[in-house]
C-alpha positions in Angstrom: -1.3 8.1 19.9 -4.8 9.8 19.1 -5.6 11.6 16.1 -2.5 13.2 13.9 -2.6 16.1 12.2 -1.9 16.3 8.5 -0.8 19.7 7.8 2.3 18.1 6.3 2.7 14.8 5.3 5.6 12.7 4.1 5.1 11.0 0.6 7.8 8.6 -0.3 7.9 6.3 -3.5 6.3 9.7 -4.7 7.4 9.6 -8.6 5.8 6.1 -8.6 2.6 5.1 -10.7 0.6 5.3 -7.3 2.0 8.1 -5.6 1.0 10.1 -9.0 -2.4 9.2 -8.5 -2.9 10.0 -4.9 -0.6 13.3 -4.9 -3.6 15.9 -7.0 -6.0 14.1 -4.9 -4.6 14.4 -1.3 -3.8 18.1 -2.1 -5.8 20.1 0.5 -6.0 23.7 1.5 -3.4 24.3 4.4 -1.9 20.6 4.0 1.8 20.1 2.4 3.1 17.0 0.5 6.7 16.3 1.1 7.1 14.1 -1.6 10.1 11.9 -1.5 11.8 9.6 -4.1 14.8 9.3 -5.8 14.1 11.0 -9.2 12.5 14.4 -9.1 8.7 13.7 -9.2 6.8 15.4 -12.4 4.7 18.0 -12.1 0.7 17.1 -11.5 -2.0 19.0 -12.5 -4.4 19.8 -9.6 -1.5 19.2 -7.0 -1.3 21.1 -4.0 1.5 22.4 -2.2 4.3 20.3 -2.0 8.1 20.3 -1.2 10.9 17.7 -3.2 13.4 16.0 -0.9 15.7 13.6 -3.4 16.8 10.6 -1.8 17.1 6.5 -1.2 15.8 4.7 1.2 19.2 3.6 2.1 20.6 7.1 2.9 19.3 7.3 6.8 20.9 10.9 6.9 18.6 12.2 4.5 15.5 10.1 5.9 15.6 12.0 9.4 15.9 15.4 7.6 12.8 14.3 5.4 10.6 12.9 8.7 11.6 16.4 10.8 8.6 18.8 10.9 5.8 16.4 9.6 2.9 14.4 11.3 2.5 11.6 9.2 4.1 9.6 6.7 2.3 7.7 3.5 5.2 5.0 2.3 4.8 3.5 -0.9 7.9 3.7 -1.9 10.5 0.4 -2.6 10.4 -2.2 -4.9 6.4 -2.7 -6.5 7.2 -5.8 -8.6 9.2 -9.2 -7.7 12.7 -8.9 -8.3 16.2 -10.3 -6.4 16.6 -11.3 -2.9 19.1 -8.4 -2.4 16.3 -6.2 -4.1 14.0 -6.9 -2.2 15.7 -6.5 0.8 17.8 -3.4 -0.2 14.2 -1.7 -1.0 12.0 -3.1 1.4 13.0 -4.7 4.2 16.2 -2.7 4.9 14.2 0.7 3.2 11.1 0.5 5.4 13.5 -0.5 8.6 14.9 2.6 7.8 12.4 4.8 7.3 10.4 3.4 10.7 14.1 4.5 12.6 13.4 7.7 11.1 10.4 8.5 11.8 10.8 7.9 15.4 13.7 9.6 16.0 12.2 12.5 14.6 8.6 12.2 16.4 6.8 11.4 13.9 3.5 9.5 15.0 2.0 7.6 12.6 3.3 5.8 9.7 1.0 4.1 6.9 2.6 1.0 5.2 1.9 0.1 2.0 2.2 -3.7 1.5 0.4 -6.0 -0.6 -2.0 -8.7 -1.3 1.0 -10.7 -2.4 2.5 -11.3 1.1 -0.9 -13.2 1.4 -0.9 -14.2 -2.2 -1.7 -18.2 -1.8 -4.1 -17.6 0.7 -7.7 -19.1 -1.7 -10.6 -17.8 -2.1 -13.6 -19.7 -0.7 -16.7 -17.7 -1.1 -15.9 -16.2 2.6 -14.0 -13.0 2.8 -10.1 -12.9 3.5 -10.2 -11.0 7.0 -7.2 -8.2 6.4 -5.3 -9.8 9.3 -4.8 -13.0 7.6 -1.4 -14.9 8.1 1.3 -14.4 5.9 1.6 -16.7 3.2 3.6 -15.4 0.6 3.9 -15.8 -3.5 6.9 -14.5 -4.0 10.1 -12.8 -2.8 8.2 -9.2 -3.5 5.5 -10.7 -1.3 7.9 -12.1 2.1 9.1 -8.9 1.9 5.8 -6.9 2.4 4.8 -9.8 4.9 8.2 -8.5 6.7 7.4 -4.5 6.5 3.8 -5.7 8.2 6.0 -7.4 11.4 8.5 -4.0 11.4 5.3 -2.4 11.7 4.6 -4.4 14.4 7.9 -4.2 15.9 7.5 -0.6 16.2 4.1 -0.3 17.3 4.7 -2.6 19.9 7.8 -1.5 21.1 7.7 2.6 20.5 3.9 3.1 20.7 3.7 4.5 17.0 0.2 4.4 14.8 1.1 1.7 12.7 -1.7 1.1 9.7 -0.3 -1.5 6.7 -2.2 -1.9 3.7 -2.7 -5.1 2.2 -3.2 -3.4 -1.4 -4.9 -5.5 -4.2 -4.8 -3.7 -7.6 -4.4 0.2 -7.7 -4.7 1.0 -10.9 -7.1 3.3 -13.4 -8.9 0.3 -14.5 -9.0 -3.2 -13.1 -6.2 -5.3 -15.1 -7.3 -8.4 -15.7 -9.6 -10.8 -14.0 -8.2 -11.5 -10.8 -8.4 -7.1 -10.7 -12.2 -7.5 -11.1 -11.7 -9.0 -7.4 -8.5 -7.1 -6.0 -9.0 -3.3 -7.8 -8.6 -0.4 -5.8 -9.9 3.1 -7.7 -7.5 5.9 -7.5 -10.5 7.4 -5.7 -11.4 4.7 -3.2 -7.3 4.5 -2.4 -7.7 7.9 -1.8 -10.1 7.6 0.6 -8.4 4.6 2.5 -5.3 6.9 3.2 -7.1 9.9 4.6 -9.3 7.3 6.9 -5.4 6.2 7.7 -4.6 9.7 8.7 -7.5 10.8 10.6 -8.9 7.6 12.4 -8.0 7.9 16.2 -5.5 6.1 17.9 -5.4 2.9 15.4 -2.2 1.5 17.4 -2.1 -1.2 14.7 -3.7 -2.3 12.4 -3.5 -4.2 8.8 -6.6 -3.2 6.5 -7.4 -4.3 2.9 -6.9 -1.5 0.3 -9.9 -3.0 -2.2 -12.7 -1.3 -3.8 -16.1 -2.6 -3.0 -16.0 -5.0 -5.8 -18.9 -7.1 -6.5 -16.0 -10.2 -6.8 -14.1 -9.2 -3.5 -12.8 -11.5 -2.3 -11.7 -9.9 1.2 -13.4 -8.5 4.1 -14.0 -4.6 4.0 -14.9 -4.6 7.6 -11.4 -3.7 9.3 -11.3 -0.7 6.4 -14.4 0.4 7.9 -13.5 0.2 11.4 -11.0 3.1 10.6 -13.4 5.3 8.9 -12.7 3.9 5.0 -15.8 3.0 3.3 -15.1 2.2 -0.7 -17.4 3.3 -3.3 -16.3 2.1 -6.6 -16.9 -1.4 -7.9 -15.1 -3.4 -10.8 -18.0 -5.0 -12.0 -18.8 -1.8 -14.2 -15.5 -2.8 -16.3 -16.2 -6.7 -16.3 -17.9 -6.8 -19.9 -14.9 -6.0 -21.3 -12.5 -7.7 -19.2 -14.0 -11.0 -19.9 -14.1 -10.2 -23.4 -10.2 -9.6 -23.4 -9.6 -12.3 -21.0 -11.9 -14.8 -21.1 -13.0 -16.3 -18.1 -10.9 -18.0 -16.3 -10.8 -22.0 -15.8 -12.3 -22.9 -12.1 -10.2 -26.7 -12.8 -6.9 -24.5 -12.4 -5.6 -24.2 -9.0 -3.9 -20.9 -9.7 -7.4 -19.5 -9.7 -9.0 -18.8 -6.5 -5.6 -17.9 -5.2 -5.1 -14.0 -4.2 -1.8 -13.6 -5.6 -3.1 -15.3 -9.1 -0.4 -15.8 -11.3 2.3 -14.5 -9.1 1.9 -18.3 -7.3 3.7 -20.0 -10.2 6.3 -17.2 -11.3 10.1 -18.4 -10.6 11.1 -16.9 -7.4 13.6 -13.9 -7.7 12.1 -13.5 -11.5 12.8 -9.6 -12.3 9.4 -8.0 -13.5 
């Protein structure tokens, strides 16, 4: 659909931990946040204009009044940590089918996805780089449902024509957390960045790109991010002395290891976070 303008951009998931982060730094003269959750969002220093819409996912009346009047939408929001089946799909599947029904009834072009690097989560690490379009293969519930957002993604691309761009994010955090984030961060800066490429490349159709920092220990391929205009500046490896002196380095004998979803491959299944 070409480039999209981004004089006001839909937010959801916008009182979350990441939608914090990015709000102050996707504030830009002439640009307007409608930020959308269901608690009120607190205030931000450094935020721009923005406008508070207070709703579910699961309300579809209130989802068409939040997509009218804007040219893109950033959704992060749902359920960020592995829960229930009904969970799950309440707030991600059935959310994100929602939201896509929205959004093109109302005309709204472009729609970036946030899913994860769990819906690819037992993929391994060999010393080559994951490619971003990697099959599902899934560590948890949290993780089938972010493989299915990626394939309504699809659905509507294919089938409606809309800019479709789904993020397979590793860690977006402050800091990396932990060893596996030495591989998977993602700066508050670099995810940033990632999400104005989103909004500005032209005519992506779509497209499923890594949302990693250039980390010395990636472990995924940067190139599709940089086909859309996102080219990462911070690395981990500044924080790894003191991550491997809190952690320790991790035993290469355990198969959990090299796996991108580390941990999350041995959870139980349906375990509430």
């Amino acid at each position: 659909m070409g480039s999209t303008d981004t004089t006001r951009i839909l937010l959801t998931g916008a009182a979350g931990r990441v939608g914090t982060q990015l709000r102050p730094l996707a504030a830009r003269e002439g640009r307007t946040l409608r930020l959308l959750d269901i608690t009120t969002p607190a205030a931000v220093e450094g935020s721009g204009a923005e406008e508070t819409v207070i709703a579910s996912l699961t309300d579809t009346e209130a989802l068409l009044e939040a997509c009218r009047g804007v040219s893109a939408i950033v959704h992060l929001g749902g359920q960020s940590v592995e829960s229930t089946l009904d969970d799950v799909l309440d707030r991600n599947v059935r959310g994100t089918l929602n939201l896509l029904e929205a959004a093109r009834l109302a005309g709204v072009p472009r729609v970036v996805l946030a899913s994860s690097a769990h819906a690819v989560g037992f993929h391994q690490y060999d010393g080559t780089p994951v490619a971003a379009d990697a099959p599902a293969r899934p560590d948890t519930l949290y993780g089938w449902s972010k493989a299915a957002i990626e394939s309504a993604g699809r659905l509507y691309h294919d089938r409606f024509g809309m800019d479709i761009i789904c993020l397979r994010i590793g860690s977006w955090f402050p800091t990396p957390n932990g060893m596996r984030g030495l591989s998977t961060w993602l700066s508050p800066a670099d995810g940033h960045r990632l999400v104005e490429a989103c909004l500005s490349c032209r005519e992506p159709g779509y497209r499923i790109v890594w949302g990693v920092s250039r980390n010395t220990r990636g472990w995924v391929s940067l190139a599709e991010g940089e086909a859309i205009g996102y080219h990462p500046l911070d690395d981990a490896e500044q924080f790894a002395p003191e991550v491997i002196g809190e952690c320790g380095l991790p035993d290469p004998a355990d198969p959990i290891t090299p796996r991108l979803g580390g941990d999350w491959c041995a959870i139980p299944l349906g375990q509430t976070l």
